[in-house]
C-alpha positions as CSV (number, residue, x, y, z in Angstrom):
1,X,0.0,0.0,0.0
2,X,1.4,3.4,-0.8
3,X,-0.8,6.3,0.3
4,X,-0.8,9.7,-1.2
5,X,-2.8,11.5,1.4
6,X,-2.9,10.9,5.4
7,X,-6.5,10.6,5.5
8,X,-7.4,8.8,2.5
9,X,-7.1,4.7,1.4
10,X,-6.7,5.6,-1.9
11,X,-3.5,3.5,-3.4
12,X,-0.8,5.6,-5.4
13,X,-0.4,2.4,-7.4
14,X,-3.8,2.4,-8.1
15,X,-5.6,4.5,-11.5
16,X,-7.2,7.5,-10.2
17,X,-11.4,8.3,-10.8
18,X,-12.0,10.4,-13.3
19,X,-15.3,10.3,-13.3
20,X,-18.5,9.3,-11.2
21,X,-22.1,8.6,-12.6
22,X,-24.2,8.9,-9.5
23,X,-27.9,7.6,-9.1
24,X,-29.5,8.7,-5.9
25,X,-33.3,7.8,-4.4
26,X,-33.6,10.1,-1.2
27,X,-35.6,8.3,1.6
28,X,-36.3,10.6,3.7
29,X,-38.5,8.8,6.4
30,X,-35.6,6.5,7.3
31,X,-32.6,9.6,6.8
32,X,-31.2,7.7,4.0
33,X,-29.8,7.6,0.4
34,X,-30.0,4.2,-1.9
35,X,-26.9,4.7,-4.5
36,X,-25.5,3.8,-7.4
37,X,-22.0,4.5,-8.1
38,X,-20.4,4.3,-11.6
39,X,-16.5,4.7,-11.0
40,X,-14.1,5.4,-14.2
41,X,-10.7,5.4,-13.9
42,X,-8.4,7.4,-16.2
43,X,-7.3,3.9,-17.7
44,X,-8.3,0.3,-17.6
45,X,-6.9,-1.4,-14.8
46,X,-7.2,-5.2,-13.3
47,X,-6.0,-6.0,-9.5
48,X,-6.9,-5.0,-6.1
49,X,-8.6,-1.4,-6.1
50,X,-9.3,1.0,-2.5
51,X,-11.9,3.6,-2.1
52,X,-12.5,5.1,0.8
53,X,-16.2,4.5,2.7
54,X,-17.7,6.0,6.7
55,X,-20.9,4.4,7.6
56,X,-22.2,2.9,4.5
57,X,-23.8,-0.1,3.9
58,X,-22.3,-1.8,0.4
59,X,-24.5,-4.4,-0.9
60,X,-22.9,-5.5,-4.3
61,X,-19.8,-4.4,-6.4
62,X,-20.5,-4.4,-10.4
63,X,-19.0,-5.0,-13.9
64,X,-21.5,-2.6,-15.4
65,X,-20.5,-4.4,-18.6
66,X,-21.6,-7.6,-17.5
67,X,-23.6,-6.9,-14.5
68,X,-21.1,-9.8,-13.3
69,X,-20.8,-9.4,-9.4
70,X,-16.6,-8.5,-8.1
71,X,-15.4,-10.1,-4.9
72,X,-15.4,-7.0,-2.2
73,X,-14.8,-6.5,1.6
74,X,-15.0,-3.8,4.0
75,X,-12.1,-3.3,6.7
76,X,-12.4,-2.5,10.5
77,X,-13.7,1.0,11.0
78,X,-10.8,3.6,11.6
79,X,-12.0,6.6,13.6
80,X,-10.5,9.1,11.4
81,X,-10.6,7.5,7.8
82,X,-13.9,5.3,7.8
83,X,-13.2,2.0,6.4
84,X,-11.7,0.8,3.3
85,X,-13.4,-0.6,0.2
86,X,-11.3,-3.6,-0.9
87,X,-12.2,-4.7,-4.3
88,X,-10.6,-7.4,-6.5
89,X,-10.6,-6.4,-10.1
90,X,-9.9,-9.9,-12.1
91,X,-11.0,-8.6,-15.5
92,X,-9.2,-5.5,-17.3
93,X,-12.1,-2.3,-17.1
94,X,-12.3,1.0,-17.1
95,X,-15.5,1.0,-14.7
96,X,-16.9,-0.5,-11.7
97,X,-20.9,0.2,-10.4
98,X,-21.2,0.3,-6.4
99,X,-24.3,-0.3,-4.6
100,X,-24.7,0.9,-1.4
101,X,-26.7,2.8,1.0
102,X,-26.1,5.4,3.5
103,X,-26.5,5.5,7.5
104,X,-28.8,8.1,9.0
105,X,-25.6,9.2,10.9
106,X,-24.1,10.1,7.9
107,X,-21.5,12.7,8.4
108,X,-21.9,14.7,5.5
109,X,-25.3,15.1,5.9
110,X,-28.2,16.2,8.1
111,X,-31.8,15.6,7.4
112,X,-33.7,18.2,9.0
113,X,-37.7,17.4,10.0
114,X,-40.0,20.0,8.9
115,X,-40.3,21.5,12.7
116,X,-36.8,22.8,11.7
117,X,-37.0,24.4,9.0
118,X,-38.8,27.9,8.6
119,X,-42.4,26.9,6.8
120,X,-42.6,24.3,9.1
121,X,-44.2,22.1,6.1
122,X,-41.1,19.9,4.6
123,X,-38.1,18.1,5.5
124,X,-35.2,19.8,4.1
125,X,-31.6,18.1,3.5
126,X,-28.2,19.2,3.0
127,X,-24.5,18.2,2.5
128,X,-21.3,19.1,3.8
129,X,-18.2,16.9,2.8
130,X,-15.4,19.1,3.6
131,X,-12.6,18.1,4.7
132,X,-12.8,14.1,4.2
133,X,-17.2,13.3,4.5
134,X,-17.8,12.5,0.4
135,X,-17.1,8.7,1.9
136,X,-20.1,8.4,3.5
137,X,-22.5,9.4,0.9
138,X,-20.8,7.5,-1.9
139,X,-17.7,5.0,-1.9
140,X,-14.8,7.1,-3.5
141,X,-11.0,7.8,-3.6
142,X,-12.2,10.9,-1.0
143,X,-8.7,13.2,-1.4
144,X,-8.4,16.1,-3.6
145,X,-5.5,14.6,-5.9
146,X,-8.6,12.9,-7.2
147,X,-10.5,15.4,-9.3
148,X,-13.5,14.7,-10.8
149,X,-16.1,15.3,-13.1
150,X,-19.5,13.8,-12.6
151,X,-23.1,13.2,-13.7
152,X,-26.2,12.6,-10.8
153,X,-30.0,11.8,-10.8
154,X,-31.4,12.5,-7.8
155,X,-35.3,10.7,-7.5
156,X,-36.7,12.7,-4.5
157,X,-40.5,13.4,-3.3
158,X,-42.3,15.7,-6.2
159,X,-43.1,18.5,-3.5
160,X,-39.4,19.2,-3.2
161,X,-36.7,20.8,-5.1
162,X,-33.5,20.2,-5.6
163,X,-29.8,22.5,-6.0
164,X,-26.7,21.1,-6.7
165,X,-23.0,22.5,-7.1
166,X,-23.3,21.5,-11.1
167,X,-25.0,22.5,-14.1
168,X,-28.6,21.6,-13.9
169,X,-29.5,19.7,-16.6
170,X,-33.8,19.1,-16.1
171,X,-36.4,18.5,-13.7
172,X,-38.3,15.2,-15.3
173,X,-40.6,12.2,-14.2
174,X,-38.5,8.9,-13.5
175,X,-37.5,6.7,-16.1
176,X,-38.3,2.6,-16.1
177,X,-34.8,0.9,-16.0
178,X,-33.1,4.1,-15.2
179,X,-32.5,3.3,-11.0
180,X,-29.7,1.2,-11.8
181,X,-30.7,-0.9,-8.9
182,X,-31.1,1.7,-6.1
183,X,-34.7,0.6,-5.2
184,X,-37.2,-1.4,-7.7
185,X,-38.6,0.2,-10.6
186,X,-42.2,0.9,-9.3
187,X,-40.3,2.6,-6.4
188,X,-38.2,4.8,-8.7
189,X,-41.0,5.7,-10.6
190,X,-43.9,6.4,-8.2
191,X,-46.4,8.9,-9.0
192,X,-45.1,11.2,-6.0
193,X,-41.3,11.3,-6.9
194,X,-39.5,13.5,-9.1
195,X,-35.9,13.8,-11.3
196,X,-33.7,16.3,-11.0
197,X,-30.7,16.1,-13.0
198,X,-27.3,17.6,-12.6
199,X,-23.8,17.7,-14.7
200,X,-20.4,18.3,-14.1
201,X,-18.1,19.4,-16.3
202,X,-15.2,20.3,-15.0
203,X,-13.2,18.1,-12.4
204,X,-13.3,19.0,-8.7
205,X,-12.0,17.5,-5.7
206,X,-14.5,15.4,-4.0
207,X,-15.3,17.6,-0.9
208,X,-16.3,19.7,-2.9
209,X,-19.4,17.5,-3.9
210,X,-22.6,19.3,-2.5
211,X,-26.3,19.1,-2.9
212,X,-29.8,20.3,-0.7
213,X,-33.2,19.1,-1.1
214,X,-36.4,20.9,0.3
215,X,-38.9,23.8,-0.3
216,X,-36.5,26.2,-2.2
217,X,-37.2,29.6,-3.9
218,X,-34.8,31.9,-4.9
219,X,-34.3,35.6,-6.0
220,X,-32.5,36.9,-9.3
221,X,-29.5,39.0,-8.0
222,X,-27.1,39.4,-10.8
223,X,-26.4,37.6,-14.5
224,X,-24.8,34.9,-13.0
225,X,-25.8,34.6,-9.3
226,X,-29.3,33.8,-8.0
227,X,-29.9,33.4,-4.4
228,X,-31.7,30.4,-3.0
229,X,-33.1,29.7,0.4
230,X,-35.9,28.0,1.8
231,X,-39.5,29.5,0.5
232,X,-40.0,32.1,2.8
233,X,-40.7,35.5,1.1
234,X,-38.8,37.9,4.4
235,X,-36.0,35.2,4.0
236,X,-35.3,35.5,0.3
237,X,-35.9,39.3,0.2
238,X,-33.3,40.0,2.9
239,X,-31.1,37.5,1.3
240,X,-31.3,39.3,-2.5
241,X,-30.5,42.9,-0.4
242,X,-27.5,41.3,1.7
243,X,-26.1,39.8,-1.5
244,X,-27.2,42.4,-4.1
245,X,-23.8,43.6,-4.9
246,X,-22.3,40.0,-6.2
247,X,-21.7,40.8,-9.8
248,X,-19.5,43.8,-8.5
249,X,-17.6,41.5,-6.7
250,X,-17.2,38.9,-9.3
251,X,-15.9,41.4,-11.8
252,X,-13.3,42.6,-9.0
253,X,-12.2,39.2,-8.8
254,X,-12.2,38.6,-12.7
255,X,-10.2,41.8,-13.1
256,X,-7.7,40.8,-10.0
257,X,-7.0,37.1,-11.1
258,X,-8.7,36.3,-14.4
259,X,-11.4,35.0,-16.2
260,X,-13.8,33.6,-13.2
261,X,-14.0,29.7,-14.8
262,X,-17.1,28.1,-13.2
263,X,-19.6,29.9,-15.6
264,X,-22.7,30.7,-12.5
265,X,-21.9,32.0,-9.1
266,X,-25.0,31.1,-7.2
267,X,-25.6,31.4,-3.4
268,X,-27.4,29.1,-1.2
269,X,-28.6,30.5,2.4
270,X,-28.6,27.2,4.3
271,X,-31.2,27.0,7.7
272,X,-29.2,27.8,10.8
273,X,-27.9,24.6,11.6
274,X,-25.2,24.8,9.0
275,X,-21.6,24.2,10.8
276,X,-19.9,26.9,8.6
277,X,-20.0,30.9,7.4
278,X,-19.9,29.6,3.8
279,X,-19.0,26.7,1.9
280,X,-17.4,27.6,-2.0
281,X,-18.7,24.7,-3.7
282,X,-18.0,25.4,-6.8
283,X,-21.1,27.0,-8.4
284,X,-23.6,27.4,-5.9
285,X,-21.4,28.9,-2.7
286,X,-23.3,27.4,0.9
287,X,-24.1,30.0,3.5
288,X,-25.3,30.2,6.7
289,X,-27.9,32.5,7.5
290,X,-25.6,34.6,10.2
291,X,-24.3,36.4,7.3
292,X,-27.5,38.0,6.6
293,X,-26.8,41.2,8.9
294,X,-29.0,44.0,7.4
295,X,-25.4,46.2,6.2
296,X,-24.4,44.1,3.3
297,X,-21.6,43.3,5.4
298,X,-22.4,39.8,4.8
299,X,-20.6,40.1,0.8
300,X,-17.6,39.8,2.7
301,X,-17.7,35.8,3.4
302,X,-19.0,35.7,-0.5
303,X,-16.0,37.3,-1.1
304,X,-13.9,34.8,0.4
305,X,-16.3,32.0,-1.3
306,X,-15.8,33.8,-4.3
307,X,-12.0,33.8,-4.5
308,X,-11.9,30.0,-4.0
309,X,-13.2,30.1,-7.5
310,X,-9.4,30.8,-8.3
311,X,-7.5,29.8,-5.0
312,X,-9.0,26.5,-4.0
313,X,-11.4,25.1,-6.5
314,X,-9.6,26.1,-9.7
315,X,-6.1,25.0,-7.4
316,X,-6.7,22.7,-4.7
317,X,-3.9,21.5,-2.1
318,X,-3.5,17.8,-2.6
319,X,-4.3,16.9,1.3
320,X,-5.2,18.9,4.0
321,X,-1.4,19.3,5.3
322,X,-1.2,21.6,2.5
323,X,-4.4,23.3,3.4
324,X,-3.0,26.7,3.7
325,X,-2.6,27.0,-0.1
326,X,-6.3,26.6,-0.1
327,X,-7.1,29.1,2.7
328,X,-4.5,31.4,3.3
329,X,-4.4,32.4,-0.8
330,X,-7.9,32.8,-0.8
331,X,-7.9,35.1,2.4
332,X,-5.1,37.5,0.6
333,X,-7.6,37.4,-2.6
334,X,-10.7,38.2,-0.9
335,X,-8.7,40.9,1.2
336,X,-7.6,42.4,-2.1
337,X,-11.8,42.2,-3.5
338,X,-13.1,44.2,-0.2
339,X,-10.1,46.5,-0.8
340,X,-11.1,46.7,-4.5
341,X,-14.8,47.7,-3.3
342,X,-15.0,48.9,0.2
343,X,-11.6,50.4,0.8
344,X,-8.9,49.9,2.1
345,X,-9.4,51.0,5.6
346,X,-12.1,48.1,5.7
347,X,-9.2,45.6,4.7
348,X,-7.5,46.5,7.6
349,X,-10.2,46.1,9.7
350,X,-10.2,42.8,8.0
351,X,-6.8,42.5,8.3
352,X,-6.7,43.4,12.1
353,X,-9.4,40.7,12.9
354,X,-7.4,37.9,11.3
355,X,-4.1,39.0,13.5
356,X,-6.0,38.2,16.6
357,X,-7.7,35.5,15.9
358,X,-3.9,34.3,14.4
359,X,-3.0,35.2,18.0
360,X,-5.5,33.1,19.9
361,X,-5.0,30.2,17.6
362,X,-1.3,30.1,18.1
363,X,-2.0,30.8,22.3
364,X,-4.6,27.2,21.6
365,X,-1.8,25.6,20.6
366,X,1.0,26.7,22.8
367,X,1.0,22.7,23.4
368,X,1.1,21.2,20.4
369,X,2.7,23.3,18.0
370,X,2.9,21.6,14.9
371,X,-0.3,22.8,14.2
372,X,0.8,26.6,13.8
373,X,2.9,25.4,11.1
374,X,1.8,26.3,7.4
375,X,2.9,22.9,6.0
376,X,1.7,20.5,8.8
377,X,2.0,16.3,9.6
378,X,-1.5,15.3,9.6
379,X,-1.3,11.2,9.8
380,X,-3.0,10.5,12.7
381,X,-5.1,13.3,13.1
382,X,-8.7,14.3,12.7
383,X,-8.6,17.6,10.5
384,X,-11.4,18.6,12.0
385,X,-9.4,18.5,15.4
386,X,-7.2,20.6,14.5
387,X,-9.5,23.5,12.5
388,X,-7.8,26.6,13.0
389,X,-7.0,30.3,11.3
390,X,-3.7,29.2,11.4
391,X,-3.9,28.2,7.6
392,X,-5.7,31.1,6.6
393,X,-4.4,34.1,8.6
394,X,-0.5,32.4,8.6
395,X,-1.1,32.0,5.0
396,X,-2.7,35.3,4.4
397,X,0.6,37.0,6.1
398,X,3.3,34.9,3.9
399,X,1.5,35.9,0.5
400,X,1.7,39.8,2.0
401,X,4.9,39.6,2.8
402,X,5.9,38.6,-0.8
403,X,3.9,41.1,-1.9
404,X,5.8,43.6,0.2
405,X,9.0,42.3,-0.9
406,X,8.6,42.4,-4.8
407,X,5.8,44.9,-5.2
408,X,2.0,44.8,-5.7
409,X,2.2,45.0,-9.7
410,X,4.9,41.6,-9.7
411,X,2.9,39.9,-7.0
412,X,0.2,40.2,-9.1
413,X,1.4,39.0,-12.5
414,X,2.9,36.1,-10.5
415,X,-0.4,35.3,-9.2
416,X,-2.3,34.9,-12.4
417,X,0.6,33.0,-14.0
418,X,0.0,30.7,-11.0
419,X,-3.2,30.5,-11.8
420,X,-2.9,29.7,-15.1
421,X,-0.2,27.6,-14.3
422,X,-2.0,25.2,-12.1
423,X,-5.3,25.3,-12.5
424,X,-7.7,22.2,-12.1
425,X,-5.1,20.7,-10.6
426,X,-4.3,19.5,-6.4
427,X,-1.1,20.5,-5.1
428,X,1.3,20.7,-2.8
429,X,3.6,23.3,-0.8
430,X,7.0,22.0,-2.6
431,X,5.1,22.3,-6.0
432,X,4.4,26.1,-4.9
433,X,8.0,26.9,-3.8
434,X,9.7,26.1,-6.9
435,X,7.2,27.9,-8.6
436,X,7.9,30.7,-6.8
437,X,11.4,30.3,-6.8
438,X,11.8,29.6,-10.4
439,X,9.3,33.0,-11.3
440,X,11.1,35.3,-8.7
441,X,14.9,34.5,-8.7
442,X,16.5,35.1,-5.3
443,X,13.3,35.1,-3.4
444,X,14.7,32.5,-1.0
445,X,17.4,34.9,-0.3
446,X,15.3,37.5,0.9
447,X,13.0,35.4,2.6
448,X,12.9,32.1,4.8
449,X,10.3,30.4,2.9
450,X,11.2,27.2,5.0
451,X,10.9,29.2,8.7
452,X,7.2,30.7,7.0
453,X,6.0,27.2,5.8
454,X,7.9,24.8,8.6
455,X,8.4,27.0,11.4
456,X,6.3,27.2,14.1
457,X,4.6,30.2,15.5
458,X,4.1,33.6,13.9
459,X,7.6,34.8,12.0
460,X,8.9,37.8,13.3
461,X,8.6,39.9,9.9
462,X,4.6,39.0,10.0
463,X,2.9,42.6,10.1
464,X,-0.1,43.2,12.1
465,X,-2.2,46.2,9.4
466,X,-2.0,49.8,9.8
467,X,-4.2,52.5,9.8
468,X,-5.5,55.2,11.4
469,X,-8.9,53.4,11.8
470,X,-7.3,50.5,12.9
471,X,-5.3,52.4,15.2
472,X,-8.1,54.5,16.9
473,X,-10.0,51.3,17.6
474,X,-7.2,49.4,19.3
475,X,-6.4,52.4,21.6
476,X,-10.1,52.3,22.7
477,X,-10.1,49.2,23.0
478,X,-6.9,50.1,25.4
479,X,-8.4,53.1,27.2
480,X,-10.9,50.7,28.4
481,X,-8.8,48.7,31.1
482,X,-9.0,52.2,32.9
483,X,-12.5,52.2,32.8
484,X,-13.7,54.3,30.0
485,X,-16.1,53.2,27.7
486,X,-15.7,55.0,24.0
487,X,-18.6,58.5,23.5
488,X,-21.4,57.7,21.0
489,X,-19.4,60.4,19.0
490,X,-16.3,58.2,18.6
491,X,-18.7,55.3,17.1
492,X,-21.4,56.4,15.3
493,X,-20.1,55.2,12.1
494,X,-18.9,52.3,13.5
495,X,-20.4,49.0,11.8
496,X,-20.1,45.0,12.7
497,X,-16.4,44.9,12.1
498,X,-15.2,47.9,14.0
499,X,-17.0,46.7,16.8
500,X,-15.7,42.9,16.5
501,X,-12.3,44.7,16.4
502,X,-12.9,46.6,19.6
503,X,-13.9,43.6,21.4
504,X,-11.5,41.5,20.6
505,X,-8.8,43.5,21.6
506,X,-10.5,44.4,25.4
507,X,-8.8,42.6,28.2
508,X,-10.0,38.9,28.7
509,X,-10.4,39.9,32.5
510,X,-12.8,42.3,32.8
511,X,-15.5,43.6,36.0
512,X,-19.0,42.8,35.2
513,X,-20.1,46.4,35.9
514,X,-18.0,47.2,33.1
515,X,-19.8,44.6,31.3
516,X,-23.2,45.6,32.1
517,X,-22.3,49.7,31.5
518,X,-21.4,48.7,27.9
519,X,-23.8,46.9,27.0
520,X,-26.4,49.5,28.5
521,X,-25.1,52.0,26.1
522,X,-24.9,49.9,23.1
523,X,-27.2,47.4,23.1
524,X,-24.6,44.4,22.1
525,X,-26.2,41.8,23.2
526,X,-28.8,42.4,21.1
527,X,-27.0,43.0,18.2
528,X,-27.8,41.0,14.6
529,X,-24.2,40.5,14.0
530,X,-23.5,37.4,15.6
531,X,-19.9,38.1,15.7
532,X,-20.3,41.2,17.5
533,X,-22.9,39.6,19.7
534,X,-20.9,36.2,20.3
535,X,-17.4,38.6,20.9
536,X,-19.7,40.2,24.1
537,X,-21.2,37.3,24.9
538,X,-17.8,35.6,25.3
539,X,-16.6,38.7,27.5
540,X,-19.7,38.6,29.9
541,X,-18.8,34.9,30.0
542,X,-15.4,35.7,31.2
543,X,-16.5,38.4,33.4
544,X,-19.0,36.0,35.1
545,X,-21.9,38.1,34.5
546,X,-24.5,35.3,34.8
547,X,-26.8,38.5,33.9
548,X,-26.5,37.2,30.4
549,X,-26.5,33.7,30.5
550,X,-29.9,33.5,28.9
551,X,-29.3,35.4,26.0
552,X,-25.7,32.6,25.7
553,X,-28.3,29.9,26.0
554,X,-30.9,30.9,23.2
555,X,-28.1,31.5,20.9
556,X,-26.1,28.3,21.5
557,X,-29.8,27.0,20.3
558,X,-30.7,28.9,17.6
559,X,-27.6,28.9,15.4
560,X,-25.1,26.1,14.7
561,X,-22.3,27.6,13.4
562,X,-19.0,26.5,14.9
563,X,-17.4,29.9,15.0
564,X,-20.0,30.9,17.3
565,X,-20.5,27.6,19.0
566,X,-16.9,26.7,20.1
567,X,-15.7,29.5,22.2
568,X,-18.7,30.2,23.4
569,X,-19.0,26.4,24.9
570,X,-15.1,27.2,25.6
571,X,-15.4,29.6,27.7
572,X,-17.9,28.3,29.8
573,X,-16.0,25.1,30.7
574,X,-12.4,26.6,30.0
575,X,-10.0,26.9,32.9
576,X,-11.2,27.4,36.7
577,X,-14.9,28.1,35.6
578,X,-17.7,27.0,38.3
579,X,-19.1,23.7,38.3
580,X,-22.4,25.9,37.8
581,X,-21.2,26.9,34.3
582,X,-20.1,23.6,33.3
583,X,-23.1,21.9,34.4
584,X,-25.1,25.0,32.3
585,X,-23.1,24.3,29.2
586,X,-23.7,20.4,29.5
587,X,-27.1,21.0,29.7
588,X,-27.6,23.5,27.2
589,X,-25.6,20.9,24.6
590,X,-27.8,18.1,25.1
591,X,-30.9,20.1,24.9
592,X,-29.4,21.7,21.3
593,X,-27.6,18.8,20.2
594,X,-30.0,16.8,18.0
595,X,-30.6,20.9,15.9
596,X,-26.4,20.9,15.1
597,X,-24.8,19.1,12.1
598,X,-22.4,16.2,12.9
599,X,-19.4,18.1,12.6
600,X,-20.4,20.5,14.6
601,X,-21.5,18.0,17.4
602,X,-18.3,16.2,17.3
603,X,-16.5,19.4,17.7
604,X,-18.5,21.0,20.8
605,X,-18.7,17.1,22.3
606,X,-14.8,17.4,22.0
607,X,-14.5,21.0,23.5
608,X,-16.6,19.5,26.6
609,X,-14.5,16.2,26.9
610,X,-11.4,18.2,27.2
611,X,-12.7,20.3,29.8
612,X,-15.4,18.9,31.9
């Protein structure tokens, strides 16, 4: 066996998928999908032949030719990987067809029951299979050396609707003979099911595979983005203000790093259960609702969505150790988009944000530091473990300081030729160094590229931003250890980000009068920003003002984003904190667990386990 990514099966001996033919019937009474899956591999191949699989149940492994049934076995379930798909290949092919079904604890997905969504009327269904979670919808070779293109027909109940990250092709009745032996033909076709049919056409990675199911409308926003949510009017009409300025942002980026390849940029506003701020599958970016703040604020995250159109999906790292050519390239593109539009004082504020959330990160792990690393070991390790802003903010300051060294015009003409260079393809942090290396001779002489990409912590010729708006909010932010809160004059322009800025940089130890006297003047608590609200929340936490422990309780239930969820859970059980709060934040999980995604789950049952 010879591996070519720590948290993948897939053989490097073996042909790589090149593309999948995907037959779904969505059951949605039992939380599960009945599949068909029609491998091809870039050429014909006979032997043994591993995919990677989490929680599925396999029932037969196909010539598709022949319909003649291949010897197949499942191994012992690893934690972190799932378990392997062993298949003996005795006759030469260039396809296999894998029947199998998923569990209801599926980790890519989460079937929500119409009391959680908004109408109240329909179930509603989404994916999320970032970073390793494709395996347990369909058997696959789940790393992103193995891009794909791909064709699916999803059969699912006629009063839905289906989106998917792909071109859609038609919604139809079902075919006789078309189920491919999901579920008997009668079944397929039943008077209350529907088609909806979706293409591919360019390969992607496999996490970046992604479909929801329910009562969708949407709202025209641009000529290339519409913006879906549930059916609810107030939902979609705040969504198509929030996100009205897309196409401004799309031809920013197109001007910045070239021709934006993916054809539609549509947006997807996701109920508030979803783990993330957004999701950039390619096509129809994910979203939580959290970003919908009333400002417009909220085109920031599709800014960063957007930019993995270049950084990301067009150029993918080939395994998560390498995640930071993923993350921290698109934060330094979607920096230079909210530059291009809002300014440049709001990029510092962006900027600024990043810096101390790099700073925490690197203060989380003060223990393990391997993990503050750009190029990271990762065998072993759940990468959902080991999350951080490391990649992105770390990331985000190496690119800048190449900039700073060779210029903004260079920086950019080196970034499209990297574009160009390597796009649709997954690679590494060696492949990226000689490239720079070979396009800006003597580069290595006037930086350490190894101490930036091997060496732990934050290098000393990282910058935190300046600018006088910056500047003015951290000394607030200072003056307030001696008591004084900042006059309504000083922030009356001030939006969601100055205000996430100023918090941030108060002292963690604060007096719960001071608490109480801020939030009297500015309402905080109650603010629609939840990163603003969750940045109080997290200092009245700290303070031990148990005055607001209600309002930390309703919004641990009502959204399940993990920026939000894990330090707020953190600082509850963190350190010397009461038994009272522990006991509060236990509680307060298992009341909201069964309304969180998986991921999210497993992340705040891991924040509790290492605390309580």
């Amino acid at each position: 066996m010879a591996p070519i990514d720590p948290h993948s099966f897939t053989d490097s001996t073996h042909p790589l998928t090149t593309h999948i033919s995907l037959t779904f019937y969505f059951d949605f009474p039992s939380s599960t999908i009945s599949s068909a899956t029609l491998l091809s591999f870039s050429t014909p191949y006979t032997g043994p032949l591993t995919l990677d699989s989490r929680s599925l149940s396999v029932s037969s492994v196909l010539d598709p030719l022949s319909l003649s049934s291949l010897p197949f076995s499942l191994s012992p379930t690893d934690p972190i990987l799932g378990q392997s798909l062993n298949i003996s290949i005795s006759k030469q092919t260039h396809q296999i067809l894998i029947l199998s079904k998923t569990s209801p604890s599926s980790s890519a997905l989460q079937w929500l029951s119409p009391t959680q969504t908004f109408n109240k009327n329909h179930p509603f269904l989404y994916t999320h299979c970032q970073p390793i979670y494709a395996r347990s919808i369909f058997p696959c070779q789940d790393t992103p050396v193995a891009r794909v293109k791909y064709t699916a027909k999803l059969n699912i109940p006629r009063e839905l609707s289906a989106v998917m990250a792909a071109r859609h092709v038609e919604r139809r009745d079902p075919i006789p003979s078309e189920a491919q032996g999901v579920c008997e033909d009668s079944v397929w076709c039943g008077d209350d099911r529907v088609v909806e049919e979706f293409v591919m056409e360019q390969p992607i990675p496999p996490y970046l595979f992604a479909f929801a199911i329910g009562e969708l409308g949407f709202r025209e926003v641009g000529p290339r983005t519409r913006v879906y949510a549930e059916a609810v009017p107030e939902v979609l009409d705040a969504a198509a203000t929030e996100f009205a300025g897309t196409e401004e942002i799309v031809m920013v980026g197109e001007r910045l790093f070239g021709p934006y390849e993916w054809e539609r940029f549509d947006l997807l506003v996701l109920p508030p259960s979803f783990p993330l701020g957004g999701m950039e599958n390619p096509r129809l970016v994910f979203l939580t609702p959290t970003v919908i703040k009333g400002d417009a604020s909220g085109s920031q995250v599709v800014a960063h969505e957007l930019a993995h159109g270049w950084t990301g999906n067009l150029i993918t790292n080939k395994n998560n150790e390498h995640f930071w050519l993923n993350e921290g390239f698109t934060t330094y593109a979607e920096r230079r988009i909210v530059e291009a539009v809002q300014g440049e004082d709001i990029a510092s504020l962006n900027i600024g944000i990043g810096w101390m959330g790099l700073v925490k990160d690197m203060e989380r792990f003060k223990d393990n530091m391997e993990f503050t690393k750009l190029k990271t070991s990762q065998a072993g390790v759940d990468p959902d473990d080991v999350y951080s802003v490391v990649p992105y903010e770390k990331g985000f300051q190496f690119l800048q300081r190449i900039e700073r060294q060779i210029g903004r015009p260079a920086f950019d003409d080196f970034l499209k030729k990297y574009i160009g260079t390597f796009k649709f393809q997954s690679i590494d942090t060696d492949m990226f160094l000689n490239f720079l290396k070979a396009n800006v001779p003597g580069i290595e002489n006037e930086i350490d590229l190894k101490l930036w990409t091997e060496g732990t912590g934050i290098p000393p010729d990282a910058m935190e931003p300046v600018s006088n708006l910056y500047s003015k909010i951290v000394s607030l932010a200072n003056e307030f250890k001696l008591g004084r809160i900042p006059r309504e004059d000083e922030v009356a322009d001030w939006k969601g980000q100055e205000w996430e800025l100023y918090l941030e940089n108060l002292p963690k130890s604060v007096e719960a009068s001071q608490v109480r006297s801020l939030d009297a003047l500015y309402h905080l608590s109650e603010s629609k920003n939840y990163e603003v609200k969750v940045a109080f929340l997290q200092l009245a936490i700290s303070a031990r003002c148990r005055d607001y422990y209600g309002v930390v309780e309703r919004t641990l239930k009502e959204v399940g984003r993990i920026l939000y969820l894990r330090p707020l859970y953190t600082a509850l059980v963190q350190g010397d904190r009461k038994e009272e709060d522990r006991a509060f934040a236990r509680r307060v999980f298992s009341e909201a667990c069964d309304s969180y995604h998986p991921i999210a789950q497993a992340v705040v049952e891991a924040t509790l386990a290492k605390n309580v």
